[in-house]
MARKEMAR-285426 format. One line per 8 residues: number of its first residue (from 1); for each residue z, y, x of N, C-alpha, C. Coordinates in Angstrom, 1 decimal. Each point is the difference from the previous one (the first is absolute). Example, Ala and Ser with C-alpha at 12.3 -4.5 7.8 and 13.67 -1.06 7.14 Angstrom:
<rs>
1) 7.8/-5.7/13.2/0.0/1.2/-0.9/0.0/1.2/0.9 ~ -0.7/1.1/-0.4/0.0/1.1/0.9/0.8/1.1/-0.8
</rs>
This chain:
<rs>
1) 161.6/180.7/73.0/0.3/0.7/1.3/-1.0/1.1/0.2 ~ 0.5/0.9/0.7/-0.8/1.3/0.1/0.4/0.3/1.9 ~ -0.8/0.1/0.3/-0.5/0.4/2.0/-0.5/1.3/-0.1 ~ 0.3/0.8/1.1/-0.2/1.4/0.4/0.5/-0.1/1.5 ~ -1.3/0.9/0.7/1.0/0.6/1.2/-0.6/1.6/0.0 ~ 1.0/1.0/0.4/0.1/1.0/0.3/0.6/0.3/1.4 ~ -0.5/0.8/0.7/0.2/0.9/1.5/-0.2/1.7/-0.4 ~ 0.9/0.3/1.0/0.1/1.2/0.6/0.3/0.5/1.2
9) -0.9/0.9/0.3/0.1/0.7/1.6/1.7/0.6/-0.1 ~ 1.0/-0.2/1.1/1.1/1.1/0.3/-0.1/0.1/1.6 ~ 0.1/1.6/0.1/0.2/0.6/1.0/1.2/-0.2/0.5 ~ 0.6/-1.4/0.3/1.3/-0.5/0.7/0.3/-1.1/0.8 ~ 0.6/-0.5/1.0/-0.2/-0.5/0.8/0.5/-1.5/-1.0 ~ -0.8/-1.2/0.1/0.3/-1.5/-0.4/1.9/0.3/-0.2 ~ 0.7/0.1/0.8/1.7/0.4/-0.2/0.1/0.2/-0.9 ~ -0.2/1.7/-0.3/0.5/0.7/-0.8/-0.5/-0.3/-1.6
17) -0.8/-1.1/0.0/-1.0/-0.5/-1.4/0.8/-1.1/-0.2 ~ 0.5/-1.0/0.7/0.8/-1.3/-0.2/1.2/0.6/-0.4 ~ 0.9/1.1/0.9/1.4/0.7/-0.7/0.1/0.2/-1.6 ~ -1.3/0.8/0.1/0.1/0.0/-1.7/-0.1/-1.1/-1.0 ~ -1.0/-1.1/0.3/0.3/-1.6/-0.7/1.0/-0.6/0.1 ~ 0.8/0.1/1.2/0.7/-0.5/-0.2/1.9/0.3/0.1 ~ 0.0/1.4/0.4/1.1/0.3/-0.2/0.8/0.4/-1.7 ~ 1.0/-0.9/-0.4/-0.1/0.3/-1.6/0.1/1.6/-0.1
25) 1.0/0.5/0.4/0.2/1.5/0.2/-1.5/1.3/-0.6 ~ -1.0/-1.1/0.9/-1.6/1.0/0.0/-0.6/-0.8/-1.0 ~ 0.3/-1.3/-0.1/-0.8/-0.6/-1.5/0.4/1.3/-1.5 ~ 1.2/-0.1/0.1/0.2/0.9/-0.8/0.0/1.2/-0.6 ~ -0.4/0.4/1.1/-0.7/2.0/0.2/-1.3/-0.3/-0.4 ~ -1.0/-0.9/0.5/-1.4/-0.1/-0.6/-0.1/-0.7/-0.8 ~ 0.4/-1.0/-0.8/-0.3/-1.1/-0.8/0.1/0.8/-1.4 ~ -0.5/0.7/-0.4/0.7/0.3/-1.7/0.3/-0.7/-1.0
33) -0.1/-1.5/0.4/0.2/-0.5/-1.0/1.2/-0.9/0.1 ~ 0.8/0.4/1.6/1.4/-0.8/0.1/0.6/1.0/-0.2 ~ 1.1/0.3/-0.6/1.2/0.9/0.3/0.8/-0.7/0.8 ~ 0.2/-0.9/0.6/1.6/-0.9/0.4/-0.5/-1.1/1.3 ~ 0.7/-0.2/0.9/-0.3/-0.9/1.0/1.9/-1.0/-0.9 ~ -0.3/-0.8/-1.0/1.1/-0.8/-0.3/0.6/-0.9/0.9 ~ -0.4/-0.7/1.1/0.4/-1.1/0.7/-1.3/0.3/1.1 ~ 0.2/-0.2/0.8/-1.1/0.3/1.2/0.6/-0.3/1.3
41) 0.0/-1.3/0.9/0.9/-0.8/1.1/-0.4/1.3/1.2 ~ 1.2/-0.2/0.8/-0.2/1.4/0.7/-0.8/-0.1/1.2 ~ -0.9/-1.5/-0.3/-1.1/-0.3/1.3/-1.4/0.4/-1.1 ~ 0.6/0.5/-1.1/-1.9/-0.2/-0.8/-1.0/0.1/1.0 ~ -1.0/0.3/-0.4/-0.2/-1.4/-0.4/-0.6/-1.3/0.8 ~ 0.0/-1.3/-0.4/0.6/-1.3/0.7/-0.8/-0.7/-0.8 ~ -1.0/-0.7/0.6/-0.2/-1.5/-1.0/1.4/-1.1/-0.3 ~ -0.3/0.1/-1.8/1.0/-0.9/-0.7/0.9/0.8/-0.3
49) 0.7/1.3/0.3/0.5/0.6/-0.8/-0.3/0.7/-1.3 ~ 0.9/0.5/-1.1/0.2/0.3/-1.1/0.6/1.7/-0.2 ~ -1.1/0.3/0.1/0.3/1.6/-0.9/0.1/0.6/-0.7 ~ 1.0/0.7/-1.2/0.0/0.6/-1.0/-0.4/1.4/-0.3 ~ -1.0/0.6/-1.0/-0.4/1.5/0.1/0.4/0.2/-1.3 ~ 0.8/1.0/-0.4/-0.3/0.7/-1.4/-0.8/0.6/-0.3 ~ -0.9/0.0/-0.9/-1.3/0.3/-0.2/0.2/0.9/-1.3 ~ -1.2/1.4/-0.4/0.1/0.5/-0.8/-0.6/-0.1/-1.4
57) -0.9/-1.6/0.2/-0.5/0.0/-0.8/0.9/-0.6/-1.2 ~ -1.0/-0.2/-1.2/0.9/-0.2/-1.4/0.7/-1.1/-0.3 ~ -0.2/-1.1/-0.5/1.1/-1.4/-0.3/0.5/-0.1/1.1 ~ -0.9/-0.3/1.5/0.1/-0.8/0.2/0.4/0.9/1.7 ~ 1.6/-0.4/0.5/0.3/1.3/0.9/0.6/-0.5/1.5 ~ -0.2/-1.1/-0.1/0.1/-1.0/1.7/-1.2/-0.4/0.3 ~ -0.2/0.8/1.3/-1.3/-1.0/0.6/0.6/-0.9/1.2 ~ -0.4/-1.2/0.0/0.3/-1.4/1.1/-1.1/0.5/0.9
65) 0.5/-0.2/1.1/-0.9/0.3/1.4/0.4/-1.1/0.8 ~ -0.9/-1.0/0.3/0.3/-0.9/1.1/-1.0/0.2/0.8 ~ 0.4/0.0/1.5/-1.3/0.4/1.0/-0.1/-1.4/0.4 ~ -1.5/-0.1/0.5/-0.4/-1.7/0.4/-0.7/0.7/1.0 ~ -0.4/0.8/0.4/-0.6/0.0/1.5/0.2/1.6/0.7 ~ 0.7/-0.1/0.8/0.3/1.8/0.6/-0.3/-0.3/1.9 ~ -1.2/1.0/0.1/-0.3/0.2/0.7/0.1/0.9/0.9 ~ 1.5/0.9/0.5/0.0/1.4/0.3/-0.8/1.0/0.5
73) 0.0/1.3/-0.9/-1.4/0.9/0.4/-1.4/-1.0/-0.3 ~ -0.1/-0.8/-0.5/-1.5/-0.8/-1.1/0.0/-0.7/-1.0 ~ 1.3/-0.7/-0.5/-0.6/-0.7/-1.0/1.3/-0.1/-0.7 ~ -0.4/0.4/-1.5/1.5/-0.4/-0.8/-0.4/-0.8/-1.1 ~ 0.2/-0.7/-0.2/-0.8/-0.9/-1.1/1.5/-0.8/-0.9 ~ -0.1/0.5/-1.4/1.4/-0.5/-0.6/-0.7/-0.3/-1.3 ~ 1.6/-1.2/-0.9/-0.7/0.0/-1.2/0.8/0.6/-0.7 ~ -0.5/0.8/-1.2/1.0/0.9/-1.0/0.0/-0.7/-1.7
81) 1.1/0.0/-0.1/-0.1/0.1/-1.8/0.6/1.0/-0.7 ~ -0.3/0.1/-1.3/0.8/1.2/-0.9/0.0/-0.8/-1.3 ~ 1.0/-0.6/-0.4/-0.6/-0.7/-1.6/-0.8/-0.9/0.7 ~ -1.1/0.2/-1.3/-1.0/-1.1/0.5/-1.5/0.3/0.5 ~ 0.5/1.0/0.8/-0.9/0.6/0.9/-0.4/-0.7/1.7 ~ -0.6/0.0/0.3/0.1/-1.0/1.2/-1.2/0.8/1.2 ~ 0.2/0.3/0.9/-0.7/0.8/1.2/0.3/-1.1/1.3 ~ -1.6/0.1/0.1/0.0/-0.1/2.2/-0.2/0.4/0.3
89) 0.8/0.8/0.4/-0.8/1.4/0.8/0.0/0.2/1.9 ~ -0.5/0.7/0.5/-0.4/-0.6/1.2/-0.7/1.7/0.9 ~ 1.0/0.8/0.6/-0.1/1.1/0.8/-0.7/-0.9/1.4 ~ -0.9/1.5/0.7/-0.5/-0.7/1.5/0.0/1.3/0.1 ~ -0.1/0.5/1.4/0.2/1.1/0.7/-0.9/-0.2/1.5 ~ -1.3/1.0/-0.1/-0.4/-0.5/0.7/-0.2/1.3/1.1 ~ -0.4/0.1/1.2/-0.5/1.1/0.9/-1.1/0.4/-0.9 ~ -0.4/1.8/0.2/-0.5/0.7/-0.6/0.2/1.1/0.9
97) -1.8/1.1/0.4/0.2/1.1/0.5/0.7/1.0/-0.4 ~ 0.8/0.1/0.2/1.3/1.2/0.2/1.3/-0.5/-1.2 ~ 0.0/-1.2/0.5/1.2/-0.8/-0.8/0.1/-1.3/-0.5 ~ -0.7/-0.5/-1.2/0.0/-1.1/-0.5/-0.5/-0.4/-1.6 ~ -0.3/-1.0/0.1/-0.4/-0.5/-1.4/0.8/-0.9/-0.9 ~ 0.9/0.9/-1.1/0.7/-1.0/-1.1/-0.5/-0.6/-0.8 ~ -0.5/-1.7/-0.1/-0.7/-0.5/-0.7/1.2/-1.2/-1.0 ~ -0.2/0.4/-1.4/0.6/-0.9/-1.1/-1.0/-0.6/-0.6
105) 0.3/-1.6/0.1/-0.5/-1.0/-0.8/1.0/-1.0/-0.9 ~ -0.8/0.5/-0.9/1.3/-0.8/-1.9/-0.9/-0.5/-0.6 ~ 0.7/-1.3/0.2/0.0/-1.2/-1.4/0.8/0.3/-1.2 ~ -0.1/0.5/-0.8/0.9/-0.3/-1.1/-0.2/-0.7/-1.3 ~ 0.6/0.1/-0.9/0.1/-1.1/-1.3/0.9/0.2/-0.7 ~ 0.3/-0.7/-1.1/0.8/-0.2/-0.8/0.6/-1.5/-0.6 ~ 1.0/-0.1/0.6/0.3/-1.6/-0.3/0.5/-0.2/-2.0 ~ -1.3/0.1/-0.3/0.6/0.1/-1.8/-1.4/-0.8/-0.5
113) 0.2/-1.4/-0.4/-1.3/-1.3/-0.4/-1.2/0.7/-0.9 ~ -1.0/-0.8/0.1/-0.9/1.0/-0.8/-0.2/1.3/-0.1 ~ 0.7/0.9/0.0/-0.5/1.1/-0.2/-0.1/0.9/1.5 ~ 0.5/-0.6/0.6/0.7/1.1/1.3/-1.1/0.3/1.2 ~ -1.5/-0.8/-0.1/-1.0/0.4/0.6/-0.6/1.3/-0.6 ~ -0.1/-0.1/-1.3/-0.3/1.0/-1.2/0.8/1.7/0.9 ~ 1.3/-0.3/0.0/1.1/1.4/0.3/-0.6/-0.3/1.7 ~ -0.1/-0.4/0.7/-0.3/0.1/1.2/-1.2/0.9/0.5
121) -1.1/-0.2/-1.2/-1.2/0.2/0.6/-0.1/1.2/-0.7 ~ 0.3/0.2/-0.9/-0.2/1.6/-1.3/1.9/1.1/0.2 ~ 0.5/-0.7/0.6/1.2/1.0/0.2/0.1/0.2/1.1 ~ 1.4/-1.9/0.4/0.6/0.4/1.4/-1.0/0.6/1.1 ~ -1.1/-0.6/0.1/-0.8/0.2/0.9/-0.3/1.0/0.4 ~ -0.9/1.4/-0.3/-0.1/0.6/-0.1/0.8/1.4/0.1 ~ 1.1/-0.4/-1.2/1.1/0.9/0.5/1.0/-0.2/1.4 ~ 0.2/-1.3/0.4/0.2/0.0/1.2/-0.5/0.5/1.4
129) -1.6/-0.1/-0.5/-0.7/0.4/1.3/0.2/1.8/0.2 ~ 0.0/0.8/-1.3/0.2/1.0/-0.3/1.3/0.3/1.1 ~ 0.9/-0.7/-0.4/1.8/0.3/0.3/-0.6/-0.3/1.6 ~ -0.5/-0.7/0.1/0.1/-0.4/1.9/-0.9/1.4/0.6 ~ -1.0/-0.1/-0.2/-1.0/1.5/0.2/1.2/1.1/0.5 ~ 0.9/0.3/-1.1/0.9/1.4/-0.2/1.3/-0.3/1.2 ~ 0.1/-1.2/-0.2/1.3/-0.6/1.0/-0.8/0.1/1.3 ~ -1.0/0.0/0.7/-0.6/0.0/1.0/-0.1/1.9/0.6
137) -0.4/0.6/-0.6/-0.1/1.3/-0.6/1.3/0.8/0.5 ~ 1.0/-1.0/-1.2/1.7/0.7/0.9/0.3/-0.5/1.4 ~ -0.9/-1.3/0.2/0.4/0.2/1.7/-0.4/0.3/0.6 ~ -1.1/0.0/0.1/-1.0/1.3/0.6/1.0/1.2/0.4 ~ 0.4/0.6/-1.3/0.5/1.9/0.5/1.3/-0.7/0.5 ~ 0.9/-0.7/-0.1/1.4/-0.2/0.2/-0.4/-0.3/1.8 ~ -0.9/-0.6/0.0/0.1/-0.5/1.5/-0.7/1.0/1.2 ~ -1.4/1.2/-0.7/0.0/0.7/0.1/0.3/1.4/0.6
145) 1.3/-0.1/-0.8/0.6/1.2/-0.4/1.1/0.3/1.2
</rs>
């Protein structure tokens, strides 16, 4: 398992920073790495429900989104898989002078025996935190903007 948290200052009101987490529509515009809201309940998001994303990445092109704790305007906390990729990931949104603070915290891993601490700590990991940095980045200007 591999842990990171990353924040970013946005110049937008707590609202307009939860719209973009959670409306699929804006997941979309900033996420580069979903092209598709596949299935998404038209209350997303909801502890215990089940979300589908088409994702751009290579084999492996559905991501599972279950949210287990939604806080509106603070806290989204869901579990994601892709394959055998496995994420906790966990948005907070906090008050900040002249807007707010988007803070991501990820657990991830690789559910694959023996070897998959190995890919966790020298791959997933790292390039994850990478991807989250740049996805924070796009919400930043989208919410911004």
């Amino acid at each position: 398992m591999y842990a990171f948290v990353v924040s970013i200052e946005v110049a937008a009101p707590a609202a307009r920073v939860w719209r973009a987490l959670s409306d699929p529509r804006e997941v979309v515009e900033w996420e580069s790495g979903v092209s598709e809201a596949l299935e998404t309940p038209p209350d997303y998001p909801r502890p215990g429900q089940h979300a589908r994303w088409r994702t751009r990445s290579g084999v492996f092109q559905v991501l599972h989104d279950r949210p287990v704790e939604v806080e509106p305007e603070r806290k989204l906390r869901s579990l994601l898989s892709l394959g055998p990729l496995r994420y906790d990931e966990t948005y907070t949104i906090e008050p900040a002078p002249g807007g707010c603070r988007l803070t991501a915290a990820l657990r991830v891993w690789t559910a694959l025996p023996v070897v998959g601490h190995v890919i966790d700590r020298f791959y997933l990991g790292p390039k994850t935190r990478a991807e989250f940095e740049a996805a924070l980045r796009s919400i930043k200007r989208r919410c911004e903007s």
